[in-house]
NUTI-428246 format. One line per 3 residues: number of its first residue (from 1); their letters; for each residue y, x, z of N, C-alpha, C. Coordinates in steps of 0.05 Angstrom, whole numbers. Example, Ala and Ser with C-alpha at 12.3 -4.5 7.8 and 13.67 -1.06 7.14 Angstrom:
REM NUTI-428246
1	as	-114 264 156 -90 246 156 -66 264 156; -45 257 142 -21 273 143 1 258 157 $
END
This chain:
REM NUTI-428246
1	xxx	749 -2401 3035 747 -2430 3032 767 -2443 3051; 781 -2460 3042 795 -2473 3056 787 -2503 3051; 788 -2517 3069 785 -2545 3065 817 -2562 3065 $
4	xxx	818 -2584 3052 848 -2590 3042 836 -2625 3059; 855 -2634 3078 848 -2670 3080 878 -2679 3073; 872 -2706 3044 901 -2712 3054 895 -2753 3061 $
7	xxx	908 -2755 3062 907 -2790 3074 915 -2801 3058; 914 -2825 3049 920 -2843 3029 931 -2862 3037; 933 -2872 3064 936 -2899 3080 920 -2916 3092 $
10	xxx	926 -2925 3104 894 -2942 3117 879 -2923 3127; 845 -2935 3114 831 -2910 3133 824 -2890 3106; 835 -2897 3084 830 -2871 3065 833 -2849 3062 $
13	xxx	818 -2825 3053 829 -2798 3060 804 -2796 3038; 815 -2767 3029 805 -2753 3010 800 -2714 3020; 780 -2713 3024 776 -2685 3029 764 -2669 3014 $
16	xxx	775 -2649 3004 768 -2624 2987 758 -2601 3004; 725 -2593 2999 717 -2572 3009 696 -2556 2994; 692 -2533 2998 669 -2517 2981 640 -2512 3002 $
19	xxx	615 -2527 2991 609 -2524 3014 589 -2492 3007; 576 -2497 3031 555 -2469 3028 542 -2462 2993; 530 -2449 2992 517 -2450 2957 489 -2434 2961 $
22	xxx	478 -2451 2986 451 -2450 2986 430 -2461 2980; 439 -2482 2979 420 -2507 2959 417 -2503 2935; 389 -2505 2925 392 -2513 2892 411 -2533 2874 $
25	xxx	408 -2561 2893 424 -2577 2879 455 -2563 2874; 461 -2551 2896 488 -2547 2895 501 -2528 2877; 477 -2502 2865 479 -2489 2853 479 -2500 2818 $
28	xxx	468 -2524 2820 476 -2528 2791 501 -2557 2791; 507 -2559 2819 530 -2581 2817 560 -2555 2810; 546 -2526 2827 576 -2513 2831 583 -2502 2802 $
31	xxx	558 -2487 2785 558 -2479 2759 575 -2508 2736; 570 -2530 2738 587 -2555 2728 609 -2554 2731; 620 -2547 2764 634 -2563 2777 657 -2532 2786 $
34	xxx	680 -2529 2777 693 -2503 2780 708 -2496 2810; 692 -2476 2810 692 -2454 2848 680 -2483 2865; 669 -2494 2856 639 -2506 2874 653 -2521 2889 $
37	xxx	674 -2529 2883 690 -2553 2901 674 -2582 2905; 671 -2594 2929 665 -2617 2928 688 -2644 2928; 691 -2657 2921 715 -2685 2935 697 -2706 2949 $
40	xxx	716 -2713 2969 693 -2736 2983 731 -2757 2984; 714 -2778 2980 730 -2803 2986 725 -2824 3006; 737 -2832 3031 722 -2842 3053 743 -2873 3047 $
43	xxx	738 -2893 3050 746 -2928 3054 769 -2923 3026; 763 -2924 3003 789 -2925 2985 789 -2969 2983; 815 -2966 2987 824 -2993 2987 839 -3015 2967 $
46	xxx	840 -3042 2973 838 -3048 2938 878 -3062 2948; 900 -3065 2922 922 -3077 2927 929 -3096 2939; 899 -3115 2948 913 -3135 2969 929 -3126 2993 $
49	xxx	921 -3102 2996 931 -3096 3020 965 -3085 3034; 973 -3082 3004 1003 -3084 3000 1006 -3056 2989; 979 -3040 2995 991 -2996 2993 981 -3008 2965 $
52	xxx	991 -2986 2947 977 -2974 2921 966 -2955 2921; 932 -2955 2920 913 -2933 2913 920 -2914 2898; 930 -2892 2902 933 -2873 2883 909 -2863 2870 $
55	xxx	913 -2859 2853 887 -2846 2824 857 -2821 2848; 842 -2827 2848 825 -2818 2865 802 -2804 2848; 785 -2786 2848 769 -2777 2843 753 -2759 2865 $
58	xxx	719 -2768 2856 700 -2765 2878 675 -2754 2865; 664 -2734 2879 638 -2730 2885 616 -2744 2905; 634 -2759 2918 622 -2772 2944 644 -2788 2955 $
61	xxx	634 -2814 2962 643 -2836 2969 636 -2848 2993; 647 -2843 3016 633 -2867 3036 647 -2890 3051; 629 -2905 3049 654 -2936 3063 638 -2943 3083 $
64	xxx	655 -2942 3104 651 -2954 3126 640 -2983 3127; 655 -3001 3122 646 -3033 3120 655 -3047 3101; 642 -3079 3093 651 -3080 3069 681 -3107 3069 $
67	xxx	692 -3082 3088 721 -3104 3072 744 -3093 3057; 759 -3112 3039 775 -3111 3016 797 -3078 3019; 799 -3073 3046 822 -3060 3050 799 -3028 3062 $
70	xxx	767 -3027 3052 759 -3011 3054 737 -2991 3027; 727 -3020 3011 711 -3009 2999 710 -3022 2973; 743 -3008 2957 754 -3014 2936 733 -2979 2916 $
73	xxx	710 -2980 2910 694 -2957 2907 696 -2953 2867; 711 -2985 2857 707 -2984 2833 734 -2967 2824; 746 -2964 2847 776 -2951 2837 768 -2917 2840 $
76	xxx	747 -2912 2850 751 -2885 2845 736 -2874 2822; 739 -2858 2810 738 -2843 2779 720 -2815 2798; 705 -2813 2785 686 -2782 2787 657 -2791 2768 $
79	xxx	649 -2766 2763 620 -2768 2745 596 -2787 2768; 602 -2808 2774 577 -2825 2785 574 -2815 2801; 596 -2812 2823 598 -2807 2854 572 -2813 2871 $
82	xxx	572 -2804 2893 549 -2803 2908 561 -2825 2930; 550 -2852 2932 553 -2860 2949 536 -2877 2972; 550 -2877 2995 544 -2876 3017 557 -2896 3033 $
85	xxx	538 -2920 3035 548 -2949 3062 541 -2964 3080; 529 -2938 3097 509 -2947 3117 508 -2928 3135; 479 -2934 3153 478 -2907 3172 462 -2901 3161 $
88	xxx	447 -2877 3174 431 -2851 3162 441 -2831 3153; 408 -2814 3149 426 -2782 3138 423 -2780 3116; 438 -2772 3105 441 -2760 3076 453 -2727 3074 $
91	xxx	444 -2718 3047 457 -2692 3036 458 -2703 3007; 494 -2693 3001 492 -2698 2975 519 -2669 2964; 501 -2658 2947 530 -2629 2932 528 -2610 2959 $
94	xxx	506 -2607 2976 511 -2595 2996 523 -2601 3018; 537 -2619 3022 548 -2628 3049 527 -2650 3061; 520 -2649 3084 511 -2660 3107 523 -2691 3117 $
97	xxx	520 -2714 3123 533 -2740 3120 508 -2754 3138; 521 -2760 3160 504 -2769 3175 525 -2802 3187; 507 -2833 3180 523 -2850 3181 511 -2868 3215 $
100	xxx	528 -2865 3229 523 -2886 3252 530 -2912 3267; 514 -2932 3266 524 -2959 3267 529 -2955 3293; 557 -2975 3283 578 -2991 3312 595 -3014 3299 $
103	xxx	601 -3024 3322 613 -3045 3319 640 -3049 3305; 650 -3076 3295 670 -3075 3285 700 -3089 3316; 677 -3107 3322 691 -3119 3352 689 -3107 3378 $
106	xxx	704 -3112 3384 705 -3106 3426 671 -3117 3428; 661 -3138 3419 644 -3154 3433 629 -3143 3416; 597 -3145 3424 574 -3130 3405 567 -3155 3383 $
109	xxx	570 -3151 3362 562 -3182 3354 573 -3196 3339; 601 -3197 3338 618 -3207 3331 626 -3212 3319; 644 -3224 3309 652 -3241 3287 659 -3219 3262 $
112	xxx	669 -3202 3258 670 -3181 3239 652 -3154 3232; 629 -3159 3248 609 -3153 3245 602 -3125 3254; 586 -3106 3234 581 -3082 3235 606 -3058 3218 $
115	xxx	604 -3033 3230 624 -3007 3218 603 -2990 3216; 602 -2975 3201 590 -2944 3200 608 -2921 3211; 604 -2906 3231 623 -2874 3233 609 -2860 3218 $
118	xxx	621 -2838 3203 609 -2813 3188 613 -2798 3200; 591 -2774 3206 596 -2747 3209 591 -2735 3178; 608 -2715 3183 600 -2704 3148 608 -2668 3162 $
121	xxx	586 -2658 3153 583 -2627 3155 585 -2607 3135; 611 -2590 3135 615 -2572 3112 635 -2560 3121; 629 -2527 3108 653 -2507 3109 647 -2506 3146 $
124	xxx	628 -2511 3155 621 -2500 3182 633 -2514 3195; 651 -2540 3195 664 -2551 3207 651 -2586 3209; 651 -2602 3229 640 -2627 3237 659 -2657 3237 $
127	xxx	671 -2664 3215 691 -2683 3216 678 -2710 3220; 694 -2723 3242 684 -2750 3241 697 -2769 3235; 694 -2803 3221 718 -2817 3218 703 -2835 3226 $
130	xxx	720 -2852 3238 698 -2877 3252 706 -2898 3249; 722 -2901 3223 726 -2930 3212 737 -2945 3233; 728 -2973 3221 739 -2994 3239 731 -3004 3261 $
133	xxx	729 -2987 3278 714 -2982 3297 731 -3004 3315; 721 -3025 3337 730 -3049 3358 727 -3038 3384; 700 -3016 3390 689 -3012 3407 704 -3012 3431 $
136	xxx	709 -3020 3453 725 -3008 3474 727 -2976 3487; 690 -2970 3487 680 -2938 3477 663 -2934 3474; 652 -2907 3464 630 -2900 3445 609 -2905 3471 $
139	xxx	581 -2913 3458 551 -2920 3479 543 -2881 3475; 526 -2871 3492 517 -2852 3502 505 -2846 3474; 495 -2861 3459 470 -2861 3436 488 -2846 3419 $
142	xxx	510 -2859 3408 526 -2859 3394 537 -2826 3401; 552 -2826 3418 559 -2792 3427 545 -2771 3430; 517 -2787 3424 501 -2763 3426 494 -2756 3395 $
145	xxx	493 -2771 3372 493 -2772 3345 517 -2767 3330; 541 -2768 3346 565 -2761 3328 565 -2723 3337; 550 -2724 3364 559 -2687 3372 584 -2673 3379 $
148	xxx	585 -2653 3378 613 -2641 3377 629 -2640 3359; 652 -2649 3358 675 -2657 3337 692 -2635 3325; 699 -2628 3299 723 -2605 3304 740 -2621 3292 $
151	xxx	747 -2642 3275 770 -2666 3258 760 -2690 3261; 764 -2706 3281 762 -2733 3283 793 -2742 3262; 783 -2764 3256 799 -2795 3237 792 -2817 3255 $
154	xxx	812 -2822 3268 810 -2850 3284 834 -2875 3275; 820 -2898 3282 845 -2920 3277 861 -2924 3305; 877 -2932 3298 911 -2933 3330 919 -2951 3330 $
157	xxx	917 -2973 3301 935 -2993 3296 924 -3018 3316; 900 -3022 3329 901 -3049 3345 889 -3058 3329; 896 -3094 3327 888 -3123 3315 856 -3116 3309 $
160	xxx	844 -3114 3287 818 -3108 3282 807 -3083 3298; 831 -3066 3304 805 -3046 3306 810 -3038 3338; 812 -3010 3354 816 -3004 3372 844 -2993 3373 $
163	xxx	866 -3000 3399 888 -2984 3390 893 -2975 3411; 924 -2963 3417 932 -2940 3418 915 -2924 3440; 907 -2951 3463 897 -2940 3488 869 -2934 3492 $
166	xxx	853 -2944 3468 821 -2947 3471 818 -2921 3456; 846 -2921 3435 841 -2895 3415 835 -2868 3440; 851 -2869 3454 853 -2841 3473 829 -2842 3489 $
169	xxx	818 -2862 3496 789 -2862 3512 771 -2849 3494; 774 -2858 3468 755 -2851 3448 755 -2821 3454; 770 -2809 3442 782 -2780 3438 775 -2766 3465 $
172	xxx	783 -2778 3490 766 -2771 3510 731 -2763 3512; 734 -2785 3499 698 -2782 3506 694 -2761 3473; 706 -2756 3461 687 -2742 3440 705 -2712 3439 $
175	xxx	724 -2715 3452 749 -2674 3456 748 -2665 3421; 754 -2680 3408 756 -2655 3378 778 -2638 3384; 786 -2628 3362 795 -2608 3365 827 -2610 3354 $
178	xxx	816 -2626 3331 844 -2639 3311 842 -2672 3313; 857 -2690 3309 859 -2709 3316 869 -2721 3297; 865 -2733 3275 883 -2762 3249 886 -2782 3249 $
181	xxx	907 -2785 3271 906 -2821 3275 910 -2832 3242; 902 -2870 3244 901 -2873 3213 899 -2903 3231; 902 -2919 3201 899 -2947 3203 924 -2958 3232 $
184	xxx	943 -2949 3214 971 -2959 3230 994 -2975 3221; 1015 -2985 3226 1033 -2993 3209 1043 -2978 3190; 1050 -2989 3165 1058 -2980 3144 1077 -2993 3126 $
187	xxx	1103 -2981 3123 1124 -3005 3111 1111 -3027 3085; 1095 -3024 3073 1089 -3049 3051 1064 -3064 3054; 1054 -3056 3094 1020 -3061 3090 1027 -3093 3095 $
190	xxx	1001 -3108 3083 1003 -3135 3087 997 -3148 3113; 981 -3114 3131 966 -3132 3157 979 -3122 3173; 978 -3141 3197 997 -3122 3220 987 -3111 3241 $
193	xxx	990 -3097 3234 980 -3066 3259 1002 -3059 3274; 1001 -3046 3298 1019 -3029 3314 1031 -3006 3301; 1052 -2990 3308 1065 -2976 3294 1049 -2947 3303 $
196	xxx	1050 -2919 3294 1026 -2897 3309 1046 -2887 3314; 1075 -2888 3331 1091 -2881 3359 1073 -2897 3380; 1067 -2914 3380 1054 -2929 3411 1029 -2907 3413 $
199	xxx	1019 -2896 3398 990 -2882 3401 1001 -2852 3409; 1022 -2847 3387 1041 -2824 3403 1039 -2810 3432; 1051 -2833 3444 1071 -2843 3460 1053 -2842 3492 $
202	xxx	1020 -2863 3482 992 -2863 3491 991 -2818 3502; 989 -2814 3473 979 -2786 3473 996 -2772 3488; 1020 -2775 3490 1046 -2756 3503 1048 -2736 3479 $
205	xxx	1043 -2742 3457 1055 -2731 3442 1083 -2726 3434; 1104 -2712 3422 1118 -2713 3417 1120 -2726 3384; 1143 -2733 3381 1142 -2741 3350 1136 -2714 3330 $
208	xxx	1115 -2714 3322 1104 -2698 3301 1124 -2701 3269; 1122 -2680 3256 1128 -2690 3228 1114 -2687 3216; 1103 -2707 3203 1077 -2709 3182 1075 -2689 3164 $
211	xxx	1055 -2681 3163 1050 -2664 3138 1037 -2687 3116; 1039 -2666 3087 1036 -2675 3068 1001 -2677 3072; 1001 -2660 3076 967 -2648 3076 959 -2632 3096 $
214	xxx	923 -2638 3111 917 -2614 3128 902 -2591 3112; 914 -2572 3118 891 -2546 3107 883 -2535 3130; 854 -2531 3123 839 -2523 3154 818 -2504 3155 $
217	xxx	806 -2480 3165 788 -2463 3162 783 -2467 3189; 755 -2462 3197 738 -2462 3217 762 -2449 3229; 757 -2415 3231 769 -2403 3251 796 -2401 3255 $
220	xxx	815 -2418 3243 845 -2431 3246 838 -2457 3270; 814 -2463 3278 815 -2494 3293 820 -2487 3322; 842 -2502 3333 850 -2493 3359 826 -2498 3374 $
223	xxx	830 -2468 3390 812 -2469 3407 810 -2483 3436; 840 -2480 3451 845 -2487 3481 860 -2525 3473; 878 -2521 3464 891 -2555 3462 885 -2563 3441 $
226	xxx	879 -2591 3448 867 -2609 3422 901 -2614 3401; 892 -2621 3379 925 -2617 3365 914 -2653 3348; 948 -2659 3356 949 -2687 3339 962 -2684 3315 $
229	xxx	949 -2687 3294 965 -2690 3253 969 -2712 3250; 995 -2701 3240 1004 -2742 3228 1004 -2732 3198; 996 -2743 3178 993 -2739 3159 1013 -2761 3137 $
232	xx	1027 -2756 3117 1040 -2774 3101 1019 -2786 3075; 1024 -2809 3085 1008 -2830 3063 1014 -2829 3038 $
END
């Protein structure tokens, strides 16, 4: 099993994984569904935003919050996707999806309201994306419900959300393993975000070259240094 993440732009990403085939349900989703692949689609976004959605298909859908440039859900195509826009736990096709409220502002309260982070559990591995997250940093509650990380998805870009420097506190407080900055500048986006060199730059990263796509197996996940992916939109 390999798990495949690729990014779409913004905070979209699409992840391909097979999960366990211990469940009943999953056993007659995998017999349907060929070598028991699942797709999950996390914030697919609608053309106001300047990107073009590429053609998407899902078994599972989750959106963080409900704005235009997150939970464009009618654009994705799958047999009556499983979806998911809130907190709580869910299991759906076998994978694990656990949703936890936080903020969208610095300030608790605020004017753009509530975000969901997902944890989603599969292929033995714990990915988290935490949307549009404002927070300055995660509350104790919260770190104790997201757990140990092996692929965080964080935003870098600033304005709405947290950037380059709150991003690295974040990442502090939660050590994954792999790291996807997201929700950054982008040559046709309509909103303006920071560019993800300042988050770079934050990280002491060197300039990475994007991959197309991550492919990832549990026991490929670095063990000693956390690793930053820049992924191409």
């Amino acid at each position: 099993n390999i798990m495949q993440i690729l990014w779409k732009g913004q905070s979209c990403f699409q992840i391909t994984a097979v999960p366990a085939k211990n469940s009943h349900a999953l056993q007659n989703f995998a017999q349907r569904n060929l070598g028991g692949q699942v797709k999950i689609v996390i914030d697919p976004y609608s053309d106001e935003l300047g990107l073009r959605l590429p053609k998407l298909e899902a078994d599972i859908v989750l959106v963080t919050h409900s704005h235009f440039d997150h939970n464009n859900v009618k654009a994705v195509a799958g047999q009556g996707p499983f979806l998911v826009e809130g907190p709580g736990e869910y299991e759906a096709k076998g994978v694990m999806i656990q949703g936890i409220h936080s903020w969208h502002d610095q300030e608790e309260g605020a004017a753009r309201g509530s975000n969901t982070i997902y944890t989603i559990e599969v292929e033995e591995m714990r990915l988290c994306h935490l949307g549009d997250l404002g927070q300055k940093e995660l509350t104790s509650e919260q770190l104790e419900k997201i757990g140990q990380v092996d692929i965080l998805m964080i935003p870098v870009g600033g304005t709405f959300t947290i950037d380059a420097r709150a991003a690295l506190k974040t990442m502090s407080q939660l050590e994954p393993k792999i790291t996807i900055p997201m929700h950054y500048a982008l040559p046709k986006l309509k909103v303006k975000l920071d560019g993800v060199d300042k988050f770079l730059k934050e990280a002491g990263v060197k300039r990475v070259e994007p991959e197309a796509k991550l492919t990832v197996k549990k026991r490929d996940l670095p063990e000693e240094e956390a690793k930053v992916v820049l992924l191409q939109a």
